[in-house]
N, C-alpha and C positions, 0 to 999 in steps of 0.2 A: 504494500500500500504506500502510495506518493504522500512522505507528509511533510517534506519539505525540509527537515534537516532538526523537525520538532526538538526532537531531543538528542541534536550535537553529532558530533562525528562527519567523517566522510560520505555516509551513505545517507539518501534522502528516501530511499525506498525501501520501508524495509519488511520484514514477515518471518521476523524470530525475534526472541528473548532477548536473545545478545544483542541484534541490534538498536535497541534502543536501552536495555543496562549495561552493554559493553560497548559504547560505540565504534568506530575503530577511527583510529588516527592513522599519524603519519609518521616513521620513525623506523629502527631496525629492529629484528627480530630476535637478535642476541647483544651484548655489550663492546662485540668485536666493530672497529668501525671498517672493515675491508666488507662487512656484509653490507647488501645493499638496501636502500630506504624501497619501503613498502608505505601503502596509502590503505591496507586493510586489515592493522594491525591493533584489535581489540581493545580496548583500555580496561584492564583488570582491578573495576572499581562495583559491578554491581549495585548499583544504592537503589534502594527501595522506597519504601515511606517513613524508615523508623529515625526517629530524628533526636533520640534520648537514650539509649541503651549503649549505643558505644561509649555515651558520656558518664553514665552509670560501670559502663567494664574499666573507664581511665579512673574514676574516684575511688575502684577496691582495689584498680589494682597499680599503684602509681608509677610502679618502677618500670622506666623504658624496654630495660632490656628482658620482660616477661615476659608483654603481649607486644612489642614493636609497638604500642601508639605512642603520641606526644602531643600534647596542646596542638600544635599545627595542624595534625593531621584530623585530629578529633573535628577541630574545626571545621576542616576542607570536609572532608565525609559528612558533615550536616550539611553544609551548604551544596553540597549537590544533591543532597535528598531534597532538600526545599526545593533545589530548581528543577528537580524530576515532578515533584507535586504536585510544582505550578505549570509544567509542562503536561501533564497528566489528563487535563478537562480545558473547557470551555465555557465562557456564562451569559447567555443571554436575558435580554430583558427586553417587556414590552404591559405596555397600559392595553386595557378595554374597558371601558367604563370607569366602572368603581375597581377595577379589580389590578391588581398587578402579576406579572406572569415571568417565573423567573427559570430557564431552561437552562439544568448540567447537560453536559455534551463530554463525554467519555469520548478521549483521545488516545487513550490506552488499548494495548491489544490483548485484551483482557478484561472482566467484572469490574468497576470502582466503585467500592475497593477492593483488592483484591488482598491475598497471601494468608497465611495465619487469620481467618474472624475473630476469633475469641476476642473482644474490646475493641477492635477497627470501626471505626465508621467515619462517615460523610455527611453534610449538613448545609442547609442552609438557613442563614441568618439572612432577617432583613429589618433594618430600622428605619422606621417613618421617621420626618422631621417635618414643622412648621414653618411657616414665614419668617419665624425668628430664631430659627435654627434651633426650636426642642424637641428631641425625643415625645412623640407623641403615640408609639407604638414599637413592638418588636414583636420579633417572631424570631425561634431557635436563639433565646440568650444563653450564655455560658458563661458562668462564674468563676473565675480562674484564682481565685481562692478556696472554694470549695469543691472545688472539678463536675457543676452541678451544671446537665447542659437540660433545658428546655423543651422533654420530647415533643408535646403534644400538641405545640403551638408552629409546628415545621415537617418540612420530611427530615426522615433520617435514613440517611443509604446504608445499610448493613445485613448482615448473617447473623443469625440466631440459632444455633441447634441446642437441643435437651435430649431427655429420653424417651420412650413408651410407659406404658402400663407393664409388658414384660421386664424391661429390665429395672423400671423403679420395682417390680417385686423380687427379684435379685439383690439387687443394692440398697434398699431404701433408698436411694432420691426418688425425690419427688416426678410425678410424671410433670412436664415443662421442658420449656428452655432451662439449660443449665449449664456453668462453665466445667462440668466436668468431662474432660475431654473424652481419657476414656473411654466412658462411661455412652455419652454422646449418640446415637444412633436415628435418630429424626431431625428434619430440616424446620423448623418450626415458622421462619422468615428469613427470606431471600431477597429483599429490595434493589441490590447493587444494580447498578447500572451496566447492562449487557456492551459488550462490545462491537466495531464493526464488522458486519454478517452475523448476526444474531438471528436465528429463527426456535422457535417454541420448541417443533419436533426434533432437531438438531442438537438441543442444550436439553431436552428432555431424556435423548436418546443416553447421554454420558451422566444423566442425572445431574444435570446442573442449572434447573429448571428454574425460573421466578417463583418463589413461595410469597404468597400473602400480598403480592403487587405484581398487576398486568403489564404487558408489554407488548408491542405490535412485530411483528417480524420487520425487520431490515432498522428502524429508526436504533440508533446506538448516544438516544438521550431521555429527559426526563422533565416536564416542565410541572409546577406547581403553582398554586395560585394563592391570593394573599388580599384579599379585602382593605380598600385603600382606607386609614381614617379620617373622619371630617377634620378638613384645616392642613391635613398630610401639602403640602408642595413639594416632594421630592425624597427618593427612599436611597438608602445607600447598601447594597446586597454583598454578600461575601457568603464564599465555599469555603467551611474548613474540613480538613480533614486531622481525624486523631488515632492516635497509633494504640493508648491502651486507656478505655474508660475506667471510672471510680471504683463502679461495681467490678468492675472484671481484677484492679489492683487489689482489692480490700478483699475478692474472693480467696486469690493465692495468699495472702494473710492470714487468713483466716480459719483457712484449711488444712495448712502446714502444720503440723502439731510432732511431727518426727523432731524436727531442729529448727535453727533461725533463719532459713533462707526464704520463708514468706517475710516476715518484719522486714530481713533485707532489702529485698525488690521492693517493698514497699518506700521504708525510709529512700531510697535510690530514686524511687516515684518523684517523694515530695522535694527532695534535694533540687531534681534534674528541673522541676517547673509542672509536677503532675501531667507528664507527657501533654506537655503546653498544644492544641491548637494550631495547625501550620493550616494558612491564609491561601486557597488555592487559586482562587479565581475573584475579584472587586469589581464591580461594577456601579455604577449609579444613574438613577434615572430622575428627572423632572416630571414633575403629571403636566398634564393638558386639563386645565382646569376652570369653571367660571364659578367657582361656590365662592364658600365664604372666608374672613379675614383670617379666621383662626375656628377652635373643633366646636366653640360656641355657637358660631356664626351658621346654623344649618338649614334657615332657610331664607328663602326670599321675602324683602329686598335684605341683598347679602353687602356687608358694608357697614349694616347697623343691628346693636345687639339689642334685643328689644324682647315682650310676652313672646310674641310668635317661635321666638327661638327657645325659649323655656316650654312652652306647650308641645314644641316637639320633639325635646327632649325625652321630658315627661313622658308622653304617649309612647313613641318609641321604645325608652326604657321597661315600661310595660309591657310591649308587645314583643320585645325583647328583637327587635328592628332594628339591624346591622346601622344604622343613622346615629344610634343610640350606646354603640361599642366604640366609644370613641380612642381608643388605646387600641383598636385591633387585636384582641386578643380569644374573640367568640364568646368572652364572660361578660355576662352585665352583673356590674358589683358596684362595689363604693369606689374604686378606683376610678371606673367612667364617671361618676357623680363627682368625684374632686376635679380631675381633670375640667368637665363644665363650669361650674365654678369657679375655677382657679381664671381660665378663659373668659370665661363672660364678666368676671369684676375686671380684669386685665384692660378688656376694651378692642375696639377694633385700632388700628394704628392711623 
C-alpha cells in the first residue's frame, strides 16, 4: 500500500511489519567500510506504542553496562514511539446541525490499537468552548492525577476479553471480562479500528471479528458524534492513545500475592507518569452558527438574555431536551443549572 513515506525510511510502499517498524535506511550492512552502501537496510529499532516501560526497565535497572540503555537512548526510543503514534491514524472533523462529527482513520496495517489488549486503548476527547474561550463541555476527560479516563461520555477503541461460565466454574472468576490472561477464553469487546481491507467474513474467518461494534467492509475508520452545547463557538478534538489503564495497573497489584513484582510495576506506573496519554491526532473546529451570545442565550431574539430564555430553559430541563444539557454531557443535573446561571447573570457581551 502507497503511503507515502508515512512512517520514514526508504520505502513508500509498503505490506509488512518491518516496513513500517523497521524502516530501512541507507548505510552498510556490516562495520567494514570496503562493503558497499545499501538503500534497504532495516533500522533495528521496532517501536510500538509503549512509551513508559523502557523508562520503568532504566529506573530498576540503572547500570549501563546491564541492559545497554542510557538517558539518550531511553529518550530517543520514546520519541519514536510518539512519532509512530502520531503517524498511526488520522482525525477528521465536520459540523451538521447541532451535532459534531469526529472521524479516526486507522493508518496502521493492523487493529488501533493493536498488540498486547490487556489496558491498551484509544479515545476521543473533545472540548467545547464559548465566545470567551470557557470550557462549556467535554467529552472522554482524563484525569492525569488519578489515571481516571471518562468512558461513557466518548468512544473508546479497545479489546476486552474475560471468561465463560465453564471456566469461571474451574477457576472461580467470575464469568466477564477479566485481566486474567490465562484464564481468558471469550472476546467480550472488540471496538478497534479494523485496518485497510477489512471485510467481516475475512476477520471472522481468523477470529478477529468486531465484538460489541459494527463495521462496514472496506471503510478502515470510525466517526462519532457529539451534540454541540448552546453558546459552544468552536471544539478543540484530540486522539489519545494509552498503553496501560488504572484498572489493568492496580489488577497486576493486586493479584501478585507470590512476591513484590505487582507493587513494583505499579510504583514504576506512578513514577513513569501512570502511563501518561500520548496525543495522536488535534484537531479543531469553529461551528457555523447564528444562536446565541453565550449557553444562556437559547433563544430568539438571540443577543439578549431575557424570561424567554429562562422559560426554555426550564421547559427543556424538564423534558430533558438536549437545549437544556448545556455542558454536553447527556445529564440534566445541577451542573446545566449552574452553568445557566452562571451565563445569564454574566450577560450577553
Amino acid at each position: 500500500i502507497e503511503m507515502g513515506g508515512r512512517f520514514g525510511g526508504n520505502i513508500t510502499a509498503v505490506s509488512s511489519c518491518q516496513d513500517c517498524h523497521m524502516p530501512d535506511g541507507t548505510g552498510r550492512g556490516c562495520n567494514r567500510n570496503s562493503r558497499p552502501i545499501r538503500d534497504n537496510l532495516p533500522t533495528h529499532q521496532f517501536n510500538g506504542g509503549n512509551t513508559w516501560i523502557v523508562q520503568a526497565v532504566r529506573n530498576l535497572y540503572p547500570d549501563d553496562g546491564e541492559t545497554g540503555l542510557s538517558d539518550a537512548s531511553v529518550a530517543a526510543s520514546i520519541a519514536k514511539t510518539v512519532q509512530m503514534l502520531e503517524a498511526a491514524s488520522d482525525l477528521e472533523l465536520w459540523q451538521d446541525e447541532n451535532e459534531l462529527y469526529a472521524r479516526v482513520i486507522n493508518m496502521g496495517g493492523h487493529k488501533l490499537p493493536s498488540g498486547y489488549p490487556e489496558g491498551r486503548r484509544v479515545w476521543v476527547n473533545v472540548r467545547f468552548y464559548d465566545a470567551g474561550d470557557q470550557l462549556v463541555g467535554e467529552h472522554g476527560a482524563y484525569d492525569p492525577v488519578t489515571a481516571t479516563l471518562d468512558t461513557a461520555s466518548t468512544v473508546v477503541y479497545e479489546t476486552k476479553i474475560g471468561v465463560d461460565a465453564a471456566i469461571s466454574g474451574i477457576s472461580g472468576v467470575p464469568v466477564g471480562p477479566s485481566f486474567h490472561m490465562a484464564l481468558n477464553n471469550v472476546v467480550y469487546k472488540d471496538s478497534r479500528i479494523p485496518p485497510m481491507g477489512f471485510t467481516n467474513a475475512g476477520f471472522e474467518a481468523v477470529q478477529a471479528a468486531p465484538v460489541g461494534h459494527s463495521y462496514d467492509d472496506g471503510p478502515y475508520w470510525d466517526a462519532s458524534e457529539y451534540p454541540i452545547p448552546s453558546g459552544a463557538v468552536r471544539a478543540d478534538v484530540r486522539v489519545y492513545y494509552q498503553l496501560a489503564s488504572k484498572e489493568y495497573i492496580e489488577f497486576l497489584r493486586d493479584e501478585n500475592v507470590t512476591d513484590n513484582s505487582g507493587q513494583i510495576i505499579y510504583d514504576q506506573w506512578v513514577a513513569t507518569g501512570r502511563s501518561a496519554p500520548v496525543e495522536m491526532d488535534y484537531m479543531t473546529i469553529a461551528f457555523e452558527t447564528s444562536g446565541g451570545c453565550n449557553p444562556a442565550d437559547l433563544v430568539e431574539p438571540f443577543g439578549v438574555l431575557d424570561l424567554l430564555d429562562i422559560n426554555a430553559f426550564i421547559t427543556g430541563f424538564v423534558a430533558q431536551d438536549p437545549i437544556s444539557d448545556l455542558n454536553g454531557d447527556g445529564v440534566f443535573d445541577l451542573v446545566d443549572i449552574n452553568v445557566f446561571i452562571t451565563s445569564f447573570l454574566a450577560g450577553c457581551p
